[in-house]
N, C-alpha and C positions, 0 to 999 in steps of 0.2 A: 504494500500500500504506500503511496507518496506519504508525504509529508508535511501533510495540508490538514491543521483540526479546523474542519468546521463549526464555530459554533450550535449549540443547538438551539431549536425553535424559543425555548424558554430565553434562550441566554440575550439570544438577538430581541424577545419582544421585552425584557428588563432595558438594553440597551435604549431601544426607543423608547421608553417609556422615563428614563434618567433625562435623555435629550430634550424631549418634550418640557420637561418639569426644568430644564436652564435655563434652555430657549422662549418658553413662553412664558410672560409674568404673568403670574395669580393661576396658574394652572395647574392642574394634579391629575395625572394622567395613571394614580395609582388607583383612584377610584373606578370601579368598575363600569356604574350607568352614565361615565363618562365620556362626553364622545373623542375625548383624547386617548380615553384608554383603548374607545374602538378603533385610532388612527394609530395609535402605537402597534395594537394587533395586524389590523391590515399589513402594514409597515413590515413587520416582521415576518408575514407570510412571504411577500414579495421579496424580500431578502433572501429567505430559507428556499425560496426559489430557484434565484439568481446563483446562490452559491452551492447550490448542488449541482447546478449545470453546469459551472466553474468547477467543481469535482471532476465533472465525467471527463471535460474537455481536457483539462490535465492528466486524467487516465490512459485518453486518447493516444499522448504523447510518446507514453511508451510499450515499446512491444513487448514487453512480461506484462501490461496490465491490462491492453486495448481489447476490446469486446471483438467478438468477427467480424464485422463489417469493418472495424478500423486497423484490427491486422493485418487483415485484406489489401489493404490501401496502403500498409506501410512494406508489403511484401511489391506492392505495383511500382512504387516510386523507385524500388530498388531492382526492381525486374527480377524478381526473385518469386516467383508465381508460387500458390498452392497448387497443389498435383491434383489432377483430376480424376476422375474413375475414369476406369476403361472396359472394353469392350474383349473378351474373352475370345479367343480363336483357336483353332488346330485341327485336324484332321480327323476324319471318322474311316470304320469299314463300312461297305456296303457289298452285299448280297445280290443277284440278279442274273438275268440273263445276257449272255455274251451281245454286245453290240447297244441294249441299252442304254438311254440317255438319261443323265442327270443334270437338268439346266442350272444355271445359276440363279439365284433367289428363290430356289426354293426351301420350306418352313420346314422345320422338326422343330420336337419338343421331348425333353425328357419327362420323368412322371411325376416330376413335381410343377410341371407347365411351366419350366423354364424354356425358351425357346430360342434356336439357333436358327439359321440363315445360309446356303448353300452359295460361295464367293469364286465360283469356279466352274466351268462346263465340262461334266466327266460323263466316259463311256464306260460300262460295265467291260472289263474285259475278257479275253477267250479264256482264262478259270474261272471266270462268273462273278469276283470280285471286282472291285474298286474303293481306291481312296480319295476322298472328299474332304477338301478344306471348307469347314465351317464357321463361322465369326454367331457371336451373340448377339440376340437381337437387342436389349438391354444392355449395359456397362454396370457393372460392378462383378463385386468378387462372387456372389454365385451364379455365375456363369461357367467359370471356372468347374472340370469336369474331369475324374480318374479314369485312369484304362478299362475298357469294359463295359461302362455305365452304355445302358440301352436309351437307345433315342429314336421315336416315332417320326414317321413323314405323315406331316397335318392335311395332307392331301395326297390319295395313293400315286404312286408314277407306273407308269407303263414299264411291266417287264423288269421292276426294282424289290426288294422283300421289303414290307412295311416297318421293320426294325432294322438299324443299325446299332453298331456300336463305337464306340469311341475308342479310337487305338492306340498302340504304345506310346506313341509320343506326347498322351492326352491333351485337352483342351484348356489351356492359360493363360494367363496375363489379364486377365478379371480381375480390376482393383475397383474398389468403394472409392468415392473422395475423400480425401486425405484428413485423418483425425484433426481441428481444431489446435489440437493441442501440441502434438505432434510437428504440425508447419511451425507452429509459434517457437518448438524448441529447433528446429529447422533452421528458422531466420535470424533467431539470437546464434546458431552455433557461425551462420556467415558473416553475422556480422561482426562477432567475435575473433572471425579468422577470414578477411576478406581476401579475396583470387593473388595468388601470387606468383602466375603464370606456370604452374604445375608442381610446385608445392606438395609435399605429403597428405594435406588437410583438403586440398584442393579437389584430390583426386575422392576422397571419403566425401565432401559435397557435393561432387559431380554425381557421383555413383546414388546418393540419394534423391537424387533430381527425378529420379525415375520410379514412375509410378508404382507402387508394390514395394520399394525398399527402405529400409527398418532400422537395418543397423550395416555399417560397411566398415574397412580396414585397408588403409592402403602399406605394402612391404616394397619398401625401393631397393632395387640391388638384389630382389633376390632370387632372380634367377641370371645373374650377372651384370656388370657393368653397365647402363644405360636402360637398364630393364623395371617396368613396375606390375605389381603384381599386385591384383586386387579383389579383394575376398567381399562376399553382402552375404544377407538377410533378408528374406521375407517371411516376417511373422505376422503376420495377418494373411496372409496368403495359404500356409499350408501347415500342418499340424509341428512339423518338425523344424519350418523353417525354412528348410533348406529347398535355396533356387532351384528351377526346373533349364533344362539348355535354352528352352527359349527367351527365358526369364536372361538368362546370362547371355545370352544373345543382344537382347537389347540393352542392357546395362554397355557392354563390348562398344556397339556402335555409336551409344551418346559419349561417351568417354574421347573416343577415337575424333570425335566429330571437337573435342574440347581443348586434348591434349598439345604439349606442346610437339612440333614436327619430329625432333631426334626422338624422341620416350619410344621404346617397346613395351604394348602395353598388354598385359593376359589378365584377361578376368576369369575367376574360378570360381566355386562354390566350397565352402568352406567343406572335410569332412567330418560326417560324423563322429563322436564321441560318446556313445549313450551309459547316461547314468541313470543306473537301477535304484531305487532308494526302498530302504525294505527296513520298516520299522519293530524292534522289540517290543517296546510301549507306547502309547501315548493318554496322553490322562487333560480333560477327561476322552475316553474314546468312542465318539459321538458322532453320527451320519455331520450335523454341520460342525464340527472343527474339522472332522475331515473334508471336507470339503474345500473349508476356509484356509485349511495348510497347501490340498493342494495348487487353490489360488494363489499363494505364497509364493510356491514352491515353481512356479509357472513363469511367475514374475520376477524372479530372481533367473533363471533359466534366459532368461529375454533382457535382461539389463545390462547395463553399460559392464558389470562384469565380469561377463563372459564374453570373453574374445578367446578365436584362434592361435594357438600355440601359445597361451597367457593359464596356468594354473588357477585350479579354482579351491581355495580353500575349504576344508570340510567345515570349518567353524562360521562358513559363511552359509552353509546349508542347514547347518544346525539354530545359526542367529533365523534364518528365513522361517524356521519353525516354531522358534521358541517366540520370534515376535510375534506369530499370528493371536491375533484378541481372543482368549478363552483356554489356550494353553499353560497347562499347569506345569506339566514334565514331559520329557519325551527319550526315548533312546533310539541309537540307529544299530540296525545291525551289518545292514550293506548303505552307501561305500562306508569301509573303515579308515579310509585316509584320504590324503588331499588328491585331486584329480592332477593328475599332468600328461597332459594334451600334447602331442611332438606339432609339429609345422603343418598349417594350415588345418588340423582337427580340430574342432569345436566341441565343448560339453553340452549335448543337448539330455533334456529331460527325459527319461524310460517310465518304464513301467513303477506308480509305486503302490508297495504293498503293506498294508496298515495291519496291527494285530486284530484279531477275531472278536467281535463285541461280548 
């Protein structure tokens, strides 16, 4: 919060009501059925007015305080945009008869009436398949689609099976618009570290630029001299986190598109490192604290720290649990020690297993 006490309604209608009583001889502006007292009142609404909107406008000013609309506007002056949702795409199988046509725009829908869009003119081929690039008809993250997942045509096609499914490479890059909160720590982290022509911090804002990414690391040098090497996140995106190629696909060509000319630059996805947590006790041991730990335990998995090839201390899984609200005790029996991660693996969350009620 600034730095700014506004008086309060009381303090400002006593104010006007001392001034009245200097400024005007023979008057008492402390008496109620007086119509000084009623101009001191007015007086001090109109103030308490004034300077609340004197409030906000100074809140306006900065970006840890400004409501959306004026983050917005402090992210515009700087060309530093919030990330927009997006429109999910990738490829399906399809089933049919050789020769078979699949025009483009045509509608499918999965079974929860999410609905995709056919962006390509495909022929069934002579084994009876074909692969179809599909985009979402909607933008955001559930559009987004795992291997497998069955997908109807909203209208039959001649000589096609009315099911497909979604293939290996599934359907991605389905982002929400970007958490509020999120851009605001975004535009404080650039303006804290502004471009400095390909800088270490540079390359981790770049990489953020792109819709779906959460947390990134940039490693200079390390895969040799002139080389940069750069690890993300998306955790809003997918259970584990961890980018999909196309996902690092686009991260690759906004970078490229930013970098400086000499830089060699390789985008990767961090590897897994999965941690199991497997509790002796916990006290008390109750559907919501478990619950509430594994919120905890989720959110520490996702923060600033856990990085790749960066050690995660056991005492900081154990603080994640012990701080959760209603935690009396707890014991771990898996991991028994501090995590250490080699080069480019990241600790991601596993499976955890609570004691028996």
């Amino acid at each position: 919060m600034t730095n700014f006490n506004k008086p309060t309604l009381k303090q400002l209608r006593n104010r006007a009501i001392t001034e009245i009583n200097t400024n005007v001889k023979g008057g008492d502006a402390n008496l109620r059925r007086n119509y000084l007292n009623v101009i001191a009142t007015a007086l001090a609404g109109i103030g308490d007015e004034i300077l609340r909107r004197v409030e906000y406008v100074l809140k306006q000013t900065f970006v840890q305080e400004a409501d959306e609309e004026s983050l917005i506007k402090h992210g515009q002056e700087r060309k530093f945009p919030r990330k927009a949702s997006t429109k999910a795409n990738g490829p399906i199988d399809v089933i049919g008869t050789s020769g078979s046509t699949i025009a483009s725009g045509v509608e499918l829908q999965r079974s929860d009436n999410i609905k995709y869009i056919t962006i390509e003119e495909v022929s069934i081929g002579s084994n009876g398949t074909a692969s179809v690039s599909v985009e979402a008809v909607n933008a955001g993250l559930d559009g987004n689609a795992s291997a497998g997942t069955i997908v109807s045509f909203v209208s039959p096609v001649a000589g096609v099976n009315a099911q497909a499914t979604v293939a290996a490479a599934e359907i991605t890059g389905g982002t929400d618009i970007e958490d509020i909160e999120e851009y605001r720590s975004r535009l404080l982290e650039y303006e804290q570290n502004p471009p400095m022509c390909g800088n270490k911090k540079d390359y981790e804002v770049w990489a953020k630029e792109v819709s779906g990414v959460t947390r990134s690391w940039c490693y200079p040098i390390e895969n040799g001299a002139g080389t940069v090497t750069v690890r993300f996140m998306m955790d809003n995106s997918y259970a584990n986190g961890i980018p999909h190629q196309a996902d690092i696909t686009r991260v690759q060509n906004h970078i490229e598109s930013l970098r400086p000319a000499t830089a060699v630059v390789t985008v990767v996805a961090p590897t897994t490192n999965t941690v199991n947590i497997t509790f002796s006790a916990l006290s008390p041991n109750t559907t919501a604290i478990k619950t509430a730990v594994t919120e905890n335990l989720q959110k520490l998995f996702k923060s600033s720290l856990i990085e790749p090839g960066v050690k995660l201390y056991l005492s900081k899984i154990n603080e994640a649990i012990s701080t959760t609200p209603g935690v009396t005790d707890h014991k771990l029996s898996a991991p028994s020690a501090d995590i250490n991660p080699s080069t480019g693996h990241i600790p991601v969350l596993g499976t955890i297993t609570f004691p028996s009620e």
